[in-house]
C-alpha positions, 0 to 999 in steps of 0.5 A, a space after each residue: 223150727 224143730 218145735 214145728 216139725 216136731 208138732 207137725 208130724 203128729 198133727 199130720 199123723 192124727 189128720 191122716 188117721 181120722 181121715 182113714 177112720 171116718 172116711 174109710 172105716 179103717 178102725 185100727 189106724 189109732 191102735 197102730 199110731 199108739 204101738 208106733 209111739 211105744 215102739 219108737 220110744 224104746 227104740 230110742 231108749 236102746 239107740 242111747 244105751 247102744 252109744 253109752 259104750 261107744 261114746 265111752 270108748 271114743 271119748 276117752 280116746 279122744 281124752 287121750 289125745 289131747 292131753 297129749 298134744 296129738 290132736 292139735 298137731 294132726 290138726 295143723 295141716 287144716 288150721 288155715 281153712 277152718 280159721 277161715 270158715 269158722 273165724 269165731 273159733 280160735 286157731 289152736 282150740 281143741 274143737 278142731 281136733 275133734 272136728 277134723 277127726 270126725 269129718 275124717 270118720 265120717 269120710 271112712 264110713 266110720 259112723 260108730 266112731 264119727 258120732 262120739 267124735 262129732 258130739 266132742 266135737 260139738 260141746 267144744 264149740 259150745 264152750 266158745 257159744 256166747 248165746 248157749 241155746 242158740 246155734 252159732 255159725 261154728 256149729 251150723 257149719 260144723 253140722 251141715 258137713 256132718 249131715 252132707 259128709 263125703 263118704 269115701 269107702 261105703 263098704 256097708 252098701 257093698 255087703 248088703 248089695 252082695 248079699 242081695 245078690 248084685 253081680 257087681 256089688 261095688 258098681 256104684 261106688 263111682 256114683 256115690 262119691 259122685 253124689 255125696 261130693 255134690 251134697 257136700 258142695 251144696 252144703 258147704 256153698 250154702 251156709 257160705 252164703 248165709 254166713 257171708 264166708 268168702 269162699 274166693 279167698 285163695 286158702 279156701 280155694 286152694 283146699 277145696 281144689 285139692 280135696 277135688 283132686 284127691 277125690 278125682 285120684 282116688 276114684 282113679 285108683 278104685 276104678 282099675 280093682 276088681 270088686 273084691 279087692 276093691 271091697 277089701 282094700 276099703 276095709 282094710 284101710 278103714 280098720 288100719 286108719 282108726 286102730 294106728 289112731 288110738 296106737 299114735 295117741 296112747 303112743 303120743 301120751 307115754 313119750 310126753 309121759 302122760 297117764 293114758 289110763 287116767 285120761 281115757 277113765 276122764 273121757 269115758 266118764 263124760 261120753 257116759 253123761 252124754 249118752 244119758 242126755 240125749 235120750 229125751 231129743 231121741 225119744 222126741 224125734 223117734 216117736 214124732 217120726 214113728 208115727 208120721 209113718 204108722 199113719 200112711 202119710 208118707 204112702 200118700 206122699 210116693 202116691 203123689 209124686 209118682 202121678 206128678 211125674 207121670 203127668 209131667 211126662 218123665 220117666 217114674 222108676 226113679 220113684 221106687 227108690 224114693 222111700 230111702 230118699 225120703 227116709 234118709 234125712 230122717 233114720 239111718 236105719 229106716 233109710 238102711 231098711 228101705 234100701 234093702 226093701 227095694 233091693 229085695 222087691 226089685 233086684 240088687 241089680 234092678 235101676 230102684 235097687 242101684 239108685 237106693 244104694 247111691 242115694 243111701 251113700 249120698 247123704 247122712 240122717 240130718 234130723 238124727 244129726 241134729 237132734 244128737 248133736 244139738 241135744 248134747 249141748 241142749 241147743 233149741 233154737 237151731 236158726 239155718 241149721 236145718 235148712 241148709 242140710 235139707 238143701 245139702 241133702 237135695 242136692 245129694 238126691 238129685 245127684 244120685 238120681 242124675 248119676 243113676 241114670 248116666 251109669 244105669 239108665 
């Protein structure tokens, strides 16, 4: 499957620019396609080097923690439910660990510490993969929830909203929970179906409605702040939550009397192999992407939709926060920068501008995921990865658009 997108993108790429050529007389189009190729080559070359020491970092904290027994302590409380949805992988592997830390990270807008954490993550499901090209239900499953992860504290929506000038900068805090809770839900319901995981067993019921309430509880308590405190109090938590991890797990290693230094230099070492191979699905997809957009193929798509919706009859001012919808599965940081473009052209406070800050939070950068992820375990044949965190990602867009319009509309 990413053999054919990956090909279809320069396919439409070349058809699109030949079209402007020919037609059009635009004689620049294949000079911007090749600097796109340049372009994104080096950026993905710098996105690898960026993760070097954060992978490091994390890697060998992680290393930490389980050599001191910590991980697979934290772990305990959600061996029931992974046991349940991930049969295949055993109750007391370390790839839970690093699975739950990673949703955990993810959940606290962490993505810096998420992505190391979901590559351990990742390769510890590998070590259980009988067939180590191919993508097993572990870590299909695994991987939607990363792409559809629940965001509870996306404080960095929050800052660039403020920083644009938005009144109100966390009015759509609500919203966003709101919309990435359905992207996770469909992700999650999703590869249950494929996977036949019966979702009516009692456990998994028991904690799929906990995590509700827990959901419901906490937008109870951020509604009744006032945006300041609100914007303080998630970071606040975030920075406590993840700085007491790493102080627990070094304080874990020298009660059992474990070397931490030695074990955080064992984790290091491969958090620095990984980052170099990654580079070449980085490399692929960036450049694939780069230029698909340096074509103007993606202006033909908004184009497109906007006279279909007219023509249908429905309102269209949806359609300009679509370029961060759009853009999301694929960058996050193309996602982040169509965010702030929409924001600037139309206002913090303007329905495109609040719309592209819920969808921004609604949903995570599924091709980036899968490539990183994937890539790091050289995994090729991806089976329904990929579908399943597109409908997760759907399902997140659909819902920031439904939201929009109940709060904003």
């Amino acid at each position: 499957m990413l053999n054919i997108i990956w090909m279809a993108f320069f396919l439409i790429a070349f058809l699109v620019a030949l079209f402007k050529l020919i037609v059009l007389g635009d004689q620049a189009i294949f000079g911007q396609l090749m600097e796109a190729m340049f372009a994104l080559s080096k950026t993905a070359f710098e996105i690898s080097l960026g993760l070097t020491g954060i992978l490091a970092l994390w890697l060998g904290i992680m290393k930490i923690g389980e050599y001191s027994g910590f991980v697979s302590l934290l772990t305990r409380c959600l061996t029931p439910l992974f046991r349940r949805l991930m049969p295949e992988v055993p109750s007391n592997h370390p790839a839970l660990g690093s699975m739950v830390m990673n949703i955990s990270a993810n959940a606290l807008g962490l993505d810096n510490a998420a992505t190391p954490l979901g590559i351990k993550a990742m390769k510890e499901l590998q070590s259980l993969n009988p067939f180590k090209d191919t993508a097993s239900n572990a870590q299909i499953l695994f991987l939607v929830i990363n792409t559809s992860a629940v965001t509870l504290f996306p404080v960095t929506i929050f800052t660039y909203r403020a920083q644009l000038g938005a009144a109100n900068p966390t009015d759509v805090f609500i919203p966003i929970l709101l919309a990435t809770y359905m992207s996770t839900l469909a992700g999650l319901l999703s590869v249950a179906w494929i996977q036949k995981i019966n979702l009516l067993d009692r456990v998994i019921l028991a904690y799929l409605g906990g995590f509700t309430l827990l959901i419901v509880a906490l937008l109870g308590y951020f509604a009744s702040l006032s945006q300041q405190d609100m914007l303080v109090q998630s970071a606040m938590i975030s920075n406590i939550i993840l700085f007491s991890l790493v102080v627990v797990f070094i304080a874990a290693a020298a009660i059992k009397k474990i070397n931490a230094y030695d074990a955080f230099i064992e984790g290091a070492k491969e958090g620095f192999e990984t980052a170099i191979r990654i580079i070449p699905y980085l490399v692929a997809m960036l450049v694939a992407i780069g230029v698909f957009r340096a074509s103007g193929a993606l202006d033909l798509l908004f184009d497109g939709l906007r006279s279909l919706v007219l023509s249908l009859g429905f309102d269209d001012r949806f359609i300009d926060a679509m370029p961060t919808a759009l853009m999301k599965p694929f960058s996050g940081s193309g996602a982040r920068a169509m965010m702030v473009d929409t924001m600037q052209v139309y206002g913090a406070d303007s329905f495109a501008g609040r719309l592209s800050s819920i969808v921004q939070g609604s949903t995570e950068t599924t091709f980036y995921v899968l490539a990183v992820y994937f890539g790091a375990v050289g995994i090729k044949n991806i089976r329904h990865a990929l579908g399943c965190g597109l409908l997760a990602d759907a399902a997140g867009i659909l819902a920031a658009i439904t939201v929009a319009y109940w709060f904003f509309g």
